[in-house]
C-alpha positions as a Markdown table, in Angstrom:
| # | Residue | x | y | z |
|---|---|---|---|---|
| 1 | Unk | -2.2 | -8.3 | -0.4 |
| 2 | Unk | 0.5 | -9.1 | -2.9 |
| 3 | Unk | -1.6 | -7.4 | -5.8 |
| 4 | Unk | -2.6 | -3.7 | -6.5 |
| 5 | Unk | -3.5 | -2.8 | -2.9 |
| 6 | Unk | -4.1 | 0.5 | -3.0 |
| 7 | Unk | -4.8 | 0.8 | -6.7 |
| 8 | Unk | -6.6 | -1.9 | -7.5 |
| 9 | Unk | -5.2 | -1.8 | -11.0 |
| 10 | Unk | -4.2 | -4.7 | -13.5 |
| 11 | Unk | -2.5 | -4.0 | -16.1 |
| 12 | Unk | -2.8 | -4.9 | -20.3 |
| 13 | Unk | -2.6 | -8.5 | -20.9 |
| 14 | Unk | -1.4 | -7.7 | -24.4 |
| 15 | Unk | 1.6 | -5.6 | -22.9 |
| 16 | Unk | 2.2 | -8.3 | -20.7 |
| 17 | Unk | 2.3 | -11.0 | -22.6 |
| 18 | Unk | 4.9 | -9.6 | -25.4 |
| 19 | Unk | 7.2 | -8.5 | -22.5 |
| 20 | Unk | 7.1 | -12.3 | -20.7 |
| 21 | Unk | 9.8 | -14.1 | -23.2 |
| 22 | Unk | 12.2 | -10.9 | -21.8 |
| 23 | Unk | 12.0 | -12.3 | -17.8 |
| 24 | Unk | 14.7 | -15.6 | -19.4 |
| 25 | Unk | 17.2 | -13.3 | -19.3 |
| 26 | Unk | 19.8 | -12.0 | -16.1 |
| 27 | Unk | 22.0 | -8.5 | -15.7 |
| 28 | Unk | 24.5 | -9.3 | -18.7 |
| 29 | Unk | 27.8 | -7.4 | -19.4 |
| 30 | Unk | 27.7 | -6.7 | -23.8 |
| 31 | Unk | 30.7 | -7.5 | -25.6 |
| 32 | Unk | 31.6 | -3.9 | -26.6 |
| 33 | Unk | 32.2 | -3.2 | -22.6 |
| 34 | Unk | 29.0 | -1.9 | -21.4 |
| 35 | Unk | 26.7 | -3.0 | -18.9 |
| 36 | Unk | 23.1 | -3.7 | -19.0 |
| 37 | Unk | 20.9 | -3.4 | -16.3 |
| 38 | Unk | 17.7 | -5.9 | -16.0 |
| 39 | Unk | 14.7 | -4.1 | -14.2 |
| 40 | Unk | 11.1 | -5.6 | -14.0 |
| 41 | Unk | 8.6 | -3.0 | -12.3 |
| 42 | Unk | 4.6 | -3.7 | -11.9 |
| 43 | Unk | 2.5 | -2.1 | -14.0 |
| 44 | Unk | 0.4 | 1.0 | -12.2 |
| 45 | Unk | -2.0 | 1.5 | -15.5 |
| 46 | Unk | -5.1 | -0.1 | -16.5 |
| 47 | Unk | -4.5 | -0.6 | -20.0 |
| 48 | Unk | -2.3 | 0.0 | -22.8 |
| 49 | Unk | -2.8 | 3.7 | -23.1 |
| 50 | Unk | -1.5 | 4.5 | -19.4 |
| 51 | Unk | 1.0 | 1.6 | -18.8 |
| 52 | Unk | 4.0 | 2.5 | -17.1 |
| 53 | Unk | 6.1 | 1.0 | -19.5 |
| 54 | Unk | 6.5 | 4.1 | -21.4 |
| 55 | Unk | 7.7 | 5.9 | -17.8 |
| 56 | Unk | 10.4 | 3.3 | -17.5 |
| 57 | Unk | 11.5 | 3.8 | -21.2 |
| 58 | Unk | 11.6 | 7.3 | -21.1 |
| 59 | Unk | 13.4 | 6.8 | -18.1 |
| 60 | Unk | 16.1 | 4.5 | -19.5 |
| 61 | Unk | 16.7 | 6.5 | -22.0 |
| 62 | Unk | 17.3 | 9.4 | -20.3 |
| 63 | Unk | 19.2 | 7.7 | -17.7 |
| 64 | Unk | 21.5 | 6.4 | -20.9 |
| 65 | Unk | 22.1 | 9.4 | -22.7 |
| 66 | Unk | 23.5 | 10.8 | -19.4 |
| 67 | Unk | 25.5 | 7.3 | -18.3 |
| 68 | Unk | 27.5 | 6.4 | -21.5 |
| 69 | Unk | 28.3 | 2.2 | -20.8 |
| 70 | Unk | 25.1 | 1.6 | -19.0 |
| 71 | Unk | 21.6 | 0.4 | -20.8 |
| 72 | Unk | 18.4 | -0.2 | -19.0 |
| 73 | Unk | 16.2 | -3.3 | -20.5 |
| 74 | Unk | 12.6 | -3.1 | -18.5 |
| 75 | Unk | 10.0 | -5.2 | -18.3 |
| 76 | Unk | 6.8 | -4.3 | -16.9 |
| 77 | Unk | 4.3 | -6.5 | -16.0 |
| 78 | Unk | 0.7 | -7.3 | -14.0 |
| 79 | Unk | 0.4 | -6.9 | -10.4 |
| 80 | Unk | -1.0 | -10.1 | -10.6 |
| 81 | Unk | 2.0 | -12.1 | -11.7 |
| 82 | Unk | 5.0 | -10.2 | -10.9 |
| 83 | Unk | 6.0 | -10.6 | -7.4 |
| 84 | Unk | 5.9 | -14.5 | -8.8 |
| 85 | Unk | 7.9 | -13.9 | -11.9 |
| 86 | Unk | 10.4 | -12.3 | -10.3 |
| 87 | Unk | 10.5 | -15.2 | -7.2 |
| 88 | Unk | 11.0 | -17.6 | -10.1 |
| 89 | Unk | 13.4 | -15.8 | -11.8 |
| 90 | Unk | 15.1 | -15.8 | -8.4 |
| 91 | Unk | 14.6 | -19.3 | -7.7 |
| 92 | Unk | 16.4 | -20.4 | -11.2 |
| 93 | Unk | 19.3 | -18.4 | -10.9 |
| 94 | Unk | 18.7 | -16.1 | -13.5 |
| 95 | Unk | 17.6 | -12.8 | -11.0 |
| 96 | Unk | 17.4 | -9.3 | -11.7 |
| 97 | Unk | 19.7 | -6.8 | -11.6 |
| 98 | Unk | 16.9 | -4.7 | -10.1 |
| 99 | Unk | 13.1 | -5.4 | -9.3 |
| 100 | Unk | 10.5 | -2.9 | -8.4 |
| 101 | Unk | 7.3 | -4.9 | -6.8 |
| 102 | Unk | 4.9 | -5.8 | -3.5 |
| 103 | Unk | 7.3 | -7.2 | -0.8 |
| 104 | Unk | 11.2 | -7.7 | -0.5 |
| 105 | Unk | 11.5 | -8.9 | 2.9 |
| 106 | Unk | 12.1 | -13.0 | 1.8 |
| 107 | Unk | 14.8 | -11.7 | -0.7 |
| 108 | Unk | 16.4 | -9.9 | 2.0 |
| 109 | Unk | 16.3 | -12.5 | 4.8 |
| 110 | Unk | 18.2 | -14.9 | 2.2 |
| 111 | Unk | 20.9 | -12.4 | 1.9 |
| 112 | Unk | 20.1 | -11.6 | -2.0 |
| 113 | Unk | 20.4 | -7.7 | -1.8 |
| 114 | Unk | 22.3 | -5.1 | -1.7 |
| 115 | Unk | 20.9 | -2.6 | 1.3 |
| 116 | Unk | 20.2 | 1.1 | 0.6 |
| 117 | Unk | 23.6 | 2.5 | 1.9 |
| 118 | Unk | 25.3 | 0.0 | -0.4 |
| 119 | Unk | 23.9 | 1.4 | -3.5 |
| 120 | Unk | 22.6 | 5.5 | -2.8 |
| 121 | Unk | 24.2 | 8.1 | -2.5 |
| 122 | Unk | 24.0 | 10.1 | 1.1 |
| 123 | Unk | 21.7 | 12.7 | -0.2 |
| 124 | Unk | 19.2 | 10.6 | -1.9 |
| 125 | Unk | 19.2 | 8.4 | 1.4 |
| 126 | Unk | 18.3 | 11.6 | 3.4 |
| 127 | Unk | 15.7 | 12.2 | 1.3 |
| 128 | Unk | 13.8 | 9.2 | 1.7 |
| 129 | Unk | 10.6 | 9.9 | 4.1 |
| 130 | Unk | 12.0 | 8.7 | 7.7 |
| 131 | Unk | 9.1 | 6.4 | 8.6 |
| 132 | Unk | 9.0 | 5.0 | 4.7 |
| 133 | Unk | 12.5 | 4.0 | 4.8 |
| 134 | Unk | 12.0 | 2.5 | 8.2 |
| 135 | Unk | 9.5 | 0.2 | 7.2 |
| 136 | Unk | 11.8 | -1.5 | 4.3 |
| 137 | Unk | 14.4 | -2.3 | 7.1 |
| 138 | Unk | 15.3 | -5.9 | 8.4 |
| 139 | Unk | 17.0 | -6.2 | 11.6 |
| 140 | Unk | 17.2 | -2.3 | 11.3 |
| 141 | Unk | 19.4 | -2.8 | 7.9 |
| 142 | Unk | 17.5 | -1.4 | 5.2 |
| 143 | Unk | 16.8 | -3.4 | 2.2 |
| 144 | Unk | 13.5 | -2.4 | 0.6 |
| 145 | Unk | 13.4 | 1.1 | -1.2 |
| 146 | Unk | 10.2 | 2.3 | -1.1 |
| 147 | Unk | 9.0 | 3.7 | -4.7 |
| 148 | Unk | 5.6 | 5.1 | -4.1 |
| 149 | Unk | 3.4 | 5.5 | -1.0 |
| 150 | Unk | -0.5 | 6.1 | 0.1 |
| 151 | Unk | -1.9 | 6.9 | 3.2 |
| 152 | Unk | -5.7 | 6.6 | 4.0 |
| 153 | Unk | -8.4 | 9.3 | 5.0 |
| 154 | Unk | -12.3 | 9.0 | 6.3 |
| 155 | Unk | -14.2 | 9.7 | 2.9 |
| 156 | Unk | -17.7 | 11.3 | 3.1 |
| 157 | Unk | -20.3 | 12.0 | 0.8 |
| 158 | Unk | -21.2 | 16.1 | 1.3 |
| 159 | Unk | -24.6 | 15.6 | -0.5 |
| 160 | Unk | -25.9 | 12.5 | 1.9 |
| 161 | Unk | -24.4 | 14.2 | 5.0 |
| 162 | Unk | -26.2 | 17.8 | 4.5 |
| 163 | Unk | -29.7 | 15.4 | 3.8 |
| 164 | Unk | -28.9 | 13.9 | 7.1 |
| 165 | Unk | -28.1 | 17.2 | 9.1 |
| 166 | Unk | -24.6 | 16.1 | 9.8 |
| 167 | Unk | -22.5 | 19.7 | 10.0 |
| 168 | Unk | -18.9 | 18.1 | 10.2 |
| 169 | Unk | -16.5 | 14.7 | 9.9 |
| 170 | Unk | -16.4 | 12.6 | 12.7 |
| 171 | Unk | -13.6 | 12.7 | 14.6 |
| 172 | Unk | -14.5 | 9.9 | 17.3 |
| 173 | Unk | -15.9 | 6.7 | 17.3 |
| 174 | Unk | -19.1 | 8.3 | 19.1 |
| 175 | Unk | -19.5 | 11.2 | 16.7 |
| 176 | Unk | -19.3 | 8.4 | 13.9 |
| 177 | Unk | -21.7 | 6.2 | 14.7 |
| 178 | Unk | -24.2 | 9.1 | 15.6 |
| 179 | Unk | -23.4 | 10.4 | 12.2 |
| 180 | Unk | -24.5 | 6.7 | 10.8 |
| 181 | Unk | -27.6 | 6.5 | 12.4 |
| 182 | Unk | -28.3 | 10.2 | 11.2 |
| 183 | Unk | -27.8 | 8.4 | 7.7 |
| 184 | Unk | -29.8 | 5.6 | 8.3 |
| 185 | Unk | -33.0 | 7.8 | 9.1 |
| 186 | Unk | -32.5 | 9.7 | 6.2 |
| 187 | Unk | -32.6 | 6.5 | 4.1 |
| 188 | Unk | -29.3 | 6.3 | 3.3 |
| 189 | Unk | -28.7 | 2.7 | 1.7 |
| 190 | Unk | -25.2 | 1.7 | 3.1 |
| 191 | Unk | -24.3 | 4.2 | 6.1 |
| 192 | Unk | -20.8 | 3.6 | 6.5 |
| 193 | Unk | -18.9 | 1.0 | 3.7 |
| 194 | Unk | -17.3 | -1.8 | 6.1 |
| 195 | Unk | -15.2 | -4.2 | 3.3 |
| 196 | Unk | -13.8 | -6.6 | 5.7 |
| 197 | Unk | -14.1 | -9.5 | 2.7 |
| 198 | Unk | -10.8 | -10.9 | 1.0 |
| 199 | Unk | -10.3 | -8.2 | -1.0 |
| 200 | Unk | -8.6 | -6.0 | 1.6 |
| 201 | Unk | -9.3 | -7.2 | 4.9 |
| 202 | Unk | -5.8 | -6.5 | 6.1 |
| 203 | Unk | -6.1 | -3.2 | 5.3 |
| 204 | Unk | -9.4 | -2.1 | 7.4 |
| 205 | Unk | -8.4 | -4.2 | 9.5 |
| 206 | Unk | -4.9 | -2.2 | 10.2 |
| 207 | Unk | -7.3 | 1.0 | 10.3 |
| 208 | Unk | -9.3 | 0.2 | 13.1 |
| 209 | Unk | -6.5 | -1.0 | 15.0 |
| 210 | Unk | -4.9 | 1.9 | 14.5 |
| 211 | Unk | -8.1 | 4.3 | 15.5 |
| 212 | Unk | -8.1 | 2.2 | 18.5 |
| 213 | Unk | -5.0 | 2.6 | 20.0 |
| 214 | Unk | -2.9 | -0.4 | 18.5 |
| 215 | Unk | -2.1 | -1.8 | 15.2 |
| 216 | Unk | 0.0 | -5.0 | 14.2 |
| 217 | Unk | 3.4 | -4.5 | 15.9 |
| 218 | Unk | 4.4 | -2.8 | 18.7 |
| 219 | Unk | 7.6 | -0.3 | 18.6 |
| 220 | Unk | 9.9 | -3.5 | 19.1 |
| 221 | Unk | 8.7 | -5.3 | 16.1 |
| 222 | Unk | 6.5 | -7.8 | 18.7 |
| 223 | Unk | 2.9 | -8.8 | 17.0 |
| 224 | Unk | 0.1 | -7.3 | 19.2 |
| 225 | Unk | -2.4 | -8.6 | 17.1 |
| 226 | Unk | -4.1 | -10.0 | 20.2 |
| 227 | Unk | -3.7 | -6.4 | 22.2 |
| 228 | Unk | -6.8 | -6.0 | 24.6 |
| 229 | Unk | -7.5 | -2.7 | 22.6 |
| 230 | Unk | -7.4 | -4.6 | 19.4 |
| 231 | Unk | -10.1 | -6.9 | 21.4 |
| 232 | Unk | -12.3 | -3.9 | 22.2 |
| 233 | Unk | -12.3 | -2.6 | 18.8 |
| 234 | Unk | -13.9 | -5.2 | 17.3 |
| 235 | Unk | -16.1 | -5.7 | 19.8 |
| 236 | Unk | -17.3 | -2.2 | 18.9 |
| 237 | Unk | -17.2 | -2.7 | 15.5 |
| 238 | Unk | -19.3 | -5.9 | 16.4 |
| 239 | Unk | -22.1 | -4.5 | 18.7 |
| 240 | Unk | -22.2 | -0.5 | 18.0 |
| 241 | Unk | -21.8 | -0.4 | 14.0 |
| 242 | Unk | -22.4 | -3.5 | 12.3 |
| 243 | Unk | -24.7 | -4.7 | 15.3 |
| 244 | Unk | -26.9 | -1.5 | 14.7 |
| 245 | Unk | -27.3 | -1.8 | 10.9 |
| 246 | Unk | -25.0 | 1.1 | 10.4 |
| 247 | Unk | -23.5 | -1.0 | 7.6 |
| 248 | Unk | -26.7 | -1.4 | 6.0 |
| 249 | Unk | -27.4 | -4.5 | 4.0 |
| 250 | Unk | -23.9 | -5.4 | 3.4 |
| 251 | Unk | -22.5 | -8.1 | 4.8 |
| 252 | Unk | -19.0 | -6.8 | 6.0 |
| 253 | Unk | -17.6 | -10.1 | 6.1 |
| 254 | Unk | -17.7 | -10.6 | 2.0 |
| 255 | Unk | -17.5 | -7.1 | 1.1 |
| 256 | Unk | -14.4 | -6.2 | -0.7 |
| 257 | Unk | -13.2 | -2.8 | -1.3 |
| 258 | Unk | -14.1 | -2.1 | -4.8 |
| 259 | Unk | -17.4 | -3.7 | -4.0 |
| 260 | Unk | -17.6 | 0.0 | -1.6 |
| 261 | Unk | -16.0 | 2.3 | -3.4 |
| 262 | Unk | -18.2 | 1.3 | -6.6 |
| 263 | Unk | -21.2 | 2.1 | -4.2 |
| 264 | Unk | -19.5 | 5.2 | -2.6 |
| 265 | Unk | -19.6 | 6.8 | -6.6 |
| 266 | Unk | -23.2 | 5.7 | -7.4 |
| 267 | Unk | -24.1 | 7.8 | -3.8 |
| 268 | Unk | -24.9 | 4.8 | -1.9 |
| 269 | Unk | -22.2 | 5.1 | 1.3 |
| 270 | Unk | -22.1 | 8.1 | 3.6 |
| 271 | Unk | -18.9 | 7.0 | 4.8 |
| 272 | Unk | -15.4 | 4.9 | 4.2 |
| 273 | Unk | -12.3 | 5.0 | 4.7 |
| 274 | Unk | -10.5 | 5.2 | 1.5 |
| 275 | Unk | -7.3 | 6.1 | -0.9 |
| 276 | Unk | -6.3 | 8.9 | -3.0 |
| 277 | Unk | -7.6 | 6.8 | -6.1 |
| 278 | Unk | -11.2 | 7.1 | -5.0 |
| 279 | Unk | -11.0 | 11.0 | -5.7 |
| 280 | Unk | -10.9 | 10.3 | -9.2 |
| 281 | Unk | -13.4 | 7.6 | -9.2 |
| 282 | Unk | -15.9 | 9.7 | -7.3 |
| 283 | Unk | -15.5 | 13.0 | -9.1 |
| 284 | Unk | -16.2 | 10.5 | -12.6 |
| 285 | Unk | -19.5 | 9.8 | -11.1 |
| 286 | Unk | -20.4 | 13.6 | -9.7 |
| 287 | Unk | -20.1 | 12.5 | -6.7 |
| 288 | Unk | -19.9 | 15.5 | -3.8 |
| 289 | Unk | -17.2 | 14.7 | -1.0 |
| 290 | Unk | -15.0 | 15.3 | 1.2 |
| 291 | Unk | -12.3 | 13.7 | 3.3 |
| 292 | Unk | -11.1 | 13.6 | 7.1 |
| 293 | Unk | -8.6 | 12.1 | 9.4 |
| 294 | Unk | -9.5 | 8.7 | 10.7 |
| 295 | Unk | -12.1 | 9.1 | 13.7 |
| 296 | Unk | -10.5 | 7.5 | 16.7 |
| 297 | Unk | -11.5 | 5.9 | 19.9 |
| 298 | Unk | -12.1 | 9.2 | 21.8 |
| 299 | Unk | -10.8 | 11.8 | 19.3 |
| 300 | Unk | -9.1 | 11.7 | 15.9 |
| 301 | Unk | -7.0 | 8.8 | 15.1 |
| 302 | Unk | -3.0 | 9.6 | 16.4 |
| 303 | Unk | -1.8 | 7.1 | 12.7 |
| 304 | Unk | -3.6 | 6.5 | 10.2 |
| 305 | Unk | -2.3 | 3.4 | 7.4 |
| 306 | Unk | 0.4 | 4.0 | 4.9 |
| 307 | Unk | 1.3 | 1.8 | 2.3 |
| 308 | Unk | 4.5 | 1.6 | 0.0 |
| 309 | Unk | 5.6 | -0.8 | -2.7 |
| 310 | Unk | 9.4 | -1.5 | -2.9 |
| 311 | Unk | 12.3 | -1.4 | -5.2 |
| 312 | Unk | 15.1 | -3.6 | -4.4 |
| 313 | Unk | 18.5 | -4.7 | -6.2 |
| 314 | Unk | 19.9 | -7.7 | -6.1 |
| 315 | Unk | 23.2 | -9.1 | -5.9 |
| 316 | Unk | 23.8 | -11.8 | -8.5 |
| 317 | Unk | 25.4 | -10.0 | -11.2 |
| 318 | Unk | 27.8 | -7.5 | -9.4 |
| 319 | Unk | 26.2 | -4.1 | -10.9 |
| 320 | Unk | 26.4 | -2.3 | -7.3 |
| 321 | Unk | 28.1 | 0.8 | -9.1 |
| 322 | Unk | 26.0 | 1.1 | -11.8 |
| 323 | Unk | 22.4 | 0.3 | -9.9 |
| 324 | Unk | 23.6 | 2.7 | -7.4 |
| 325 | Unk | 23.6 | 5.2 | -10.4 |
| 326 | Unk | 20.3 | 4.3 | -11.8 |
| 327 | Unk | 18.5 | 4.3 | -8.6 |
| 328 | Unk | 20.1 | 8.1 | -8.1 |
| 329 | Unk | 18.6 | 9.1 | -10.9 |
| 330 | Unk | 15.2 | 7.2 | -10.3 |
| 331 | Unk | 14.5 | 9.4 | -6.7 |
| 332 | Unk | 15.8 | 12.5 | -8.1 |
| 333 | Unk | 12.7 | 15.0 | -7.5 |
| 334 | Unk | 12.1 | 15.6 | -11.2 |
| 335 | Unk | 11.5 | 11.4 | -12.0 |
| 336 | Unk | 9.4 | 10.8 | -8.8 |
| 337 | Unk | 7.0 | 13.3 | -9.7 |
| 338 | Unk | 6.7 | 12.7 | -13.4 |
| 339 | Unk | 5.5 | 8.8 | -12.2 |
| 340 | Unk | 3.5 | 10.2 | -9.2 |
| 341 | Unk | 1.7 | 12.6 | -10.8 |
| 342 | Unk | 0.7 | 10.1 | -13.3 |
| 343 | Unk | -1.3 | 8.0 | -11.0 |
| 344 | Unk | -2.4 | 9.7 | -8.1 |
| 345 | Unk | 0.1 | 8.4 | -5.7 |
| 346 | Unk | 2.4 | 10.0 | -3.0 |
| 347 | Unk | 5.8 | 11.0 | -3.0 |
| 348 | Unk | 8.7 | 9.2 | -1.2 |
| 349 | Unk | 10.8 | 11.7 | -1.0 |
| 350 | Unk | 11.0 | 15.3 | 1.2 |
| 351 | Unk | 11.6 | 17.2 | -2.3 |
| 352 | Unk | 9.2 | 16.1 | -4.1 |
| 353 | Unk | 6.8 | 15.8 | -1.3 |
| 354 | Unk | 7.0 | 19.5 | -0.9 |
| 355 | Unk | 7.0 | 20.0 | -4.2 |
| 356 | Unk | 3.7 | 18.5 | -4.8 |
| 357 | Unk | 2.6 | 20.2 | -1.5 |
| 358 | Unk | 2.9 | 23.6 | -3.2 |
| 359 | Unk | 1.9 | 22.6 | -6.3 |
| 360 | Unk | -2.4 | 23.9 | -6.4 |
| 361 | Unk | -3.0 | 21.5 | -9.2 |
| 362 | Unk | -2.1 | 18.7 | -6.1 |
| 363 | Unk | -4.1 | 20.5 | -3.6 |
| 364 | Unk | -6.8 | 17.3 | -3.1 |
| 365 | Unk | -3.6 | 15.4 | -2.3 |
| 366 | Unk | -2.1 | 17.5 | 0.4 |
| 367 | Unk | -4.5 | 15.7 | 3.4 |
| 368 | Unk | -2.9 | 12.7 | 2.5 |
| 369 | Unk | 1.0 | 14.0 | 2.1 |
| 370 | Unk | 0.2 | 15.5 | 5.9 |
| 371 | Unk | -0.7 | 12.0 | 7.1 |
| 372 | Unk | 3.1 | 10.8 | 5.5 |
| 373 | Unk | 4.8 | 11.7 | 8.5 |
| 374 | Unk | 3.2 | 9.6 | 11.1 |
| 375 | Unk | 1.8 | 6.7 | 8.9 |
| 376 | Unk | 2.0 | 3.2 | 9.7 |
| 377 | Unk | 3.2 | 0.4 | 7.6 |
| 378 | Unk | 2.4 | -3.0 | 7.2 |
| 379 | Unk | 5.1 | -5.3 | 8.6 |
| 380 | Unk | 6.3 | -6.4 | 5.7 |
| 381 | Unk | 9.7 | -6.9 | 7.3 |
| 382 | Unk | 8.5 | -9.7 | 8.6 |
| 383 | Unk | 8.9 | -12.8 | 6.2 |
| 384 | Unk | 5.8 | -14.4 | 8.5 |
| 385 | Unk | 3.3 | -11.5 | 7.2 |
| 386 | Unk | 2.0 | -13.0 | 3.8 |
| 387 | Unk | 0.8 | -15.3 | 6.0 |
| 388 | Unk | -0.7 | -13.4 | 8.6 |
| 389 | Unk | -2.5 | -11.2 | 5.5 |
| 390 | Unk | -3.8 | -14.5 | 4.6 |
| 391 | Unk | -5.4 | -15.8 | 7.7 |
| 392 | Unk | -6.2 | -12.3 | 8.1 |
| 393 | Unk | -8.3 | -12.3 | 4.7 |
| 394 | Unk | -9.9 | -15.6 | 5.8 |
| 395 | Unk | -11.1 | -14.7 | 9.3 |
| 396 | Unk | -11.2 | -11.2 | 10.3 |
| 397 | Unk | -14.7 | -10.7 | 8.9 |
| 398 | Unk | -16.9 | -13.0 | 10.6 |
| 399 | Unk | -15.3 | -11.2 | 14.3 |
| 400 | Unk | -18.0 | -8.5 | 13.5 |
| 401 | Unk | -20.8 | -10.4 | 12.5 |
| 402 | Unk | -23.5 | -11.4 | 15.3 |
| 403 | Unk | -22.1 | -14.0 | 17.8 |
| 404 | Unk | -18.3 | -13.1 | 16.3 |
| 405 | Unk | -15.8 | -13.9 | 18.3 |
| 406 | Unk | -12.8 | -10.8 | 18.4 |
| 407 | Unk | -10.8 | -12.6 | 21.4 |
| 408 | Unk | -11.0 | -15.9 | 19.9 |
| 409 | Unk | -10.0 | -15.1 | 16.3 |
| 410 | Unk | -7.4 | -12.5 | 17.2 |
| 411 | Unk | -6.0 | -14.6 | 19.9 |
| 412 | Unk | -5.6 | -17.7 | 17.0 |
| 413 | Unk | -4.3 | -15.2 | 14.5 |
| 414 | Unk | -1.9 | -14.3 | 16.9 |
| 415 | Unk | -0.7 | -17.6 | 17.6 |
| 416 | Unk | -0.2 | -18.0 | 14.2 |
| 417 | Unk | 1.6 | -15.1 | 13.7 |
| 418 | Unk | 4.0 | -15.7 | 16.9 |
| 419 | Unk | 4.7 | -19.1 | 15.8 |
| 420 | Unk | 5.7 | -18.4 | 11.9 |
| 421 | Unk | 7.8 | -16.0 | 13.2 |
| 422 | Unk | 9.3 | -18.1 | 15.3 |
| 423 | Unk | 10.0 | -21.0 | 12.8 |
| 424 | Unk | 11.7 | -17.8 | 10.2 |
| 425 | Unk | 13.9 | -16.9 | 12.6 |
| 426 | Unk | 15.1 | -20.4 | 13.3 |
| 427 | Unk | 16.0 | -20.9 | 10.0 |
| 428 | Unk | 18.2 | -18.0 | 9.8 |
């Protein structure tokens, strides 16, 4: 998952390319007594016109002018390389001071950061969205700082729904799948979008867990990958959607999630579950929608899936002080909305999170702030989840394709899961 994942963005190769020869370089200390502070962030834009780069300089230079002593030197680069730039900076001794990308767990369980209440003050810790800031903790120490979030909602196309006589969301698994056969009589080419291919497989995945009762972890951290209501929530997905042809000619098992949204905007899907992003890329196309909580098992889902990507500062040049500062001035209310607003995305923060909540030109947003509260992360924690994204990816899909397997394939993903996590925390 360790790209845009829910974006789906790459950035400019050109601005990438002129920033690489920058990543040589660690936190220095200039001769004339100040300190500079190295930062590499991802890139949230799609080309050169909406890279975040400018952000991050405005930011610096704001941050300067108010911090005499202190300079910022960022580099922003591609989702697609820079959680491996900055392991390799990492790796030859030459980290930065301050990295904002997909995962920090790894870095934290090698004892290369400083946690949150080393380096924020009080207030800005308080500010931080409870169940956000849990999910960057290890061992209940937190580590990762989230920097933006997303939650997921049902999406719906209003103009295929009032063809198929279909008054309201679903808000069960029932109600769905009589709403998809409603869809498939009226001709409706893909009923509901099912991208359980490489793409994103994790991330459906999590939802249906989640709409059925379970999810990854349990409360104690535990996998429950293998949970009998994981089980039966496949075996639904199996028999009563994909079974049916309420999937329509897709095959759920290669589909990836741009592969759906693109299909959602031309009006070929009644149904997905999707991100805030897929507004935008619906209303482009005129497309009519609307959005929903997840359906669950019985009645709407309790969770539905947030995600977050992470700052996180590391301790190899000694700038606790003046990170500290910086990252201050990064979550005050003012800078977390001007990057935010930029790109669709959700606040971190109770300030700004309320301040978007009131703010009418956000209004499409606010289903999605309301989910905040009682989202569920990935365990990325856990130094053994790239891992179980990856078998994940590879073998999810085929459990809801004829003669798929749910207990089998959870139960060996499970396995694998137990037993990385075992072999991490033996090398502690």
């Amino acid at each position: 998952m360790q790209r845009r994942r829910f974006l789906g963005l790459t950035a400019a190769g050109a601005a990438t390319a002129a920033l690489a020869p920058a990543l040589t370089a660690c936190g220095s200390d200039s001769g004339s007594g100040s300190k500079t502070l190295r930062v590499v962030a991802a890139d949230y834009g799609d080309n050169a016109a909406n890279s975040s780069q400018k952000y991050w300089d405005d930011l610096a230079r704001a941050f300067e002018a108010q911090n005499k002593g202190i300079k910022i030197d960022v580099s922003v680069l591609s989702w697609t390389e820079v959680d491996k730039k900055v392991a390799e900076m990492v790796a030859a001794g030459k980290a930065p001071d301050i990295a904002q990308i997909g995962a920090y767990a790894d870095f934290a369980a090698a004892g290369k950061l400083y946690s949150a209440d080393q380096l924020l003050t009080i207030p800005t810790q308080a500010d931080i969205i409870a169940p956000i800031a849990r999910a960057g903790e290890v061992s209940r120490v937190q580590y990762g700082l989230p920097f933006v979030s997303s939650t997921r909602l049902l999406f719906y196309n209003k103009t295929l729904f009032a063809k198929a006589g279909i008054l309201k969301a679903p808000e069960s698994w029932d109600e769905l799948q009589a709403a998809a056969k409603k869809l498939q009589t009226a001709g409706v080419k893909i009923p509901y979008g099912l991208p359980l291919g490489p793409e994103e497989a994790p991330a459906e995945t999590m939802m249906w867990m989640l709409s059925g009762g379970s999810g990854y972890t349990d409360h104690n951290g535990s996998y429950t990958i293998f949970s009998d209501e994981n089980v039966d929530t496949f075996k639904w997905l199996r028999d009563e959607l994909v079974g049916k042809g309420l999937t329509g000619s897709l095959d759920p098992s290669r589909t990836n999630r741009q592969t759906v949204f693109d299909a959602f905007c031309r009006g070929e899907v009644g149904m997905l579950n999707g991100h805030p992003t897929l507004m935008k890329q619906a209303e482009a196309k005129g497309i009519k929608y609307g959005t929903a909580p997840l359906p669950g098992k019985s009645a709407k889902a309790k969770a539905t899936m947030g995600v977050a990507d992470w700052i996180m500062a590391f301790k190899a040049n000694g700038h606790r002080e003046e990170i500290g500062r910086f990252l201050d001035f990064v979550y005050s209310t003012k800078n977390v909305l001007a990057f935010t607003n930029q790109y669709d995305l959700l606040p971190v923060t109770t300030s700004a999170s309320e301040k978007m909540a009131g703010d009418s030109k956000k209004a499409k947003l606010k289903p999605f702030l309301d989910q905040l509260e009682n989202a569920e992360f990935y365990p990325v924690d856990k130094t053994s989840w790239a891992k179980v994204s990856k078998s994940l990816k590879e073998k999810i899909g085929s459990v809801v394709l004829k003669g798929g397997d749910p207990a089998s394939v959870l139960g060996e993903i499970q396995r694998e899961a137990d037993s990385t996590e075992q072999q991490g925390l033996a090398g502690k």
